[in-house]
C-alpha positions, 0 to 999 in steps of 0.5 A: 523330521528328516526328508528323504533326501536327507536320509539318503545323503546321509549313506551317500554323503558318507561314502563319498567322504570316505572316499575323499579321505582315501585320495587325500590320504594317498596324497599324504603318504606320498608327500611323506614318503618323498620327503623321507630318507628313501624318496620315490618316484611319483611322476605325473600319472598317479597325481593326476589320477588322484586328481580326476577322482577328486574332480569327479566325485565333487560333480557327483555330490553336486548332481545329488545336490541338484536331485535333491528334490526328485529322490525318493527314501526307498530300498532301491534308491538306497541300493542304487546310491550304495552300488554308484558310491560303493564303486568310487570308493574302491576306485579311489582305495587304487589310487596310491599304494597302501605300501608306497615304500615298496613302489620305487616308481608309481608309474609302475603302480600306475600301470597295473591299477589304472584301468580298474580306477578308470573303469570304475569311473567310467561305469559310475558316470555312466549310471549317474546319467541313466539315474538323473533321466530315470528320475527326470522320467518319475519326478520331473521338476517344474520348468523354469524360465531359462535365462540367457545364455542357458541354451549355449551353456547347456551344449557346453555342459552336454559336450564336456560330459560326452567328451569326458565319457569318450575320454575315459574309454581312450584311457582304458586303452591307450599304454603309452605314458606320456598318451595317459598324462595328457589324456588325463591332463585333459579329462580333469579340465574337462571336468572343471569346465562341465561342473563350472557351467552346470549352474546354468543348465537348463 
């Protein structure tokens, strides 16, 4: 018998797959194209791009992963997971251009797609919180002991979230290229930070 978190995972799970499989195919076609008889010119931004959406998709199949316990099978968490899951997947479908041979240099392509990509990011993490509080308000786990070092991981986990959020927002309205890599540089560290020291949040 498949338990309610099973059942959604499975929209979930595929949706966030599909995704992926956008990003890593934009990768592809790239390398392919680099190698070929017209080589393009990628630079930094739209890897690294590629990259944090990759990153951030991994934190949000493990935040569904840790409400395991706490989802319900009904209608609007369906519409609710659609509607997160749906905006990552048309974010990554940005990344890369579907025609890279048309693009001689992706920073250009970087420039009109890249705060539509943010955006979309943005908004997600944004109700991937206000959903993990609404369903610690419906469906509170069981305390658990914390075990040392939680309190301090906690704050790290809290920090980096926020940064992460305050980043975003800095790359929808920073224009400077060498700005968008670093800010981006930082936001994909940021994000391996938060989802290294997420196991021991309390």
């Amino acid at each position: 018998m498949m338990s309610p978190f099973e059942l959604v995972f499975a929209v979930y799970g595929l949706l966030l797959g599909l995704a992926f499989a956008e990003v890593l195919g934009g990768f592809s076609r790239t390398v392919k194209l680099k190698r070929g008889s017209k080589p393009v010119r990628v630079g930094w931004m739209t890897p690294l791009l590629g990259l944090l959406v990759m990153l951030d998709l991994t934190s949000f199949w493990l935040l569904a992963w840790d409400a395991r316990e706490q989802i319900s099978a009904n209608y609007i968490t369906l519409i609710g997971v659609l509607a997160m899951v749906g905006v990552y997947y048309l974010a990554a479908t940005l990344i890369f251009p579907d025609a890279p041979e048309e693009w001689p240099d992706f920073d250009d392509w970087y420039d009109k797609q890249n705060r539509l990509v943010i955006g979309g990011l943005l908004a997600a993490n944004v109700a991937s919180w206000i959903g993990g509080i609404v369903l610690d308000e419906v469906h509170p786990l069981p305390e658990v002991p914390a075990t040392a070092g939680a309190d301090t991981m906690t704050l790290i986990y809290l920090i980096s979230g926020l940064t992460i959020i305050g980043l975003f927002i800095a790359l929808l309205r920073v224009d400077g290229r060498k700005w968008n890599v670093a800010l981006l540089a930082m936001t994909c560290a940021l994000l391996l930070v938060s989802g290294v020291v997420e196991p021991w949040v309390v």
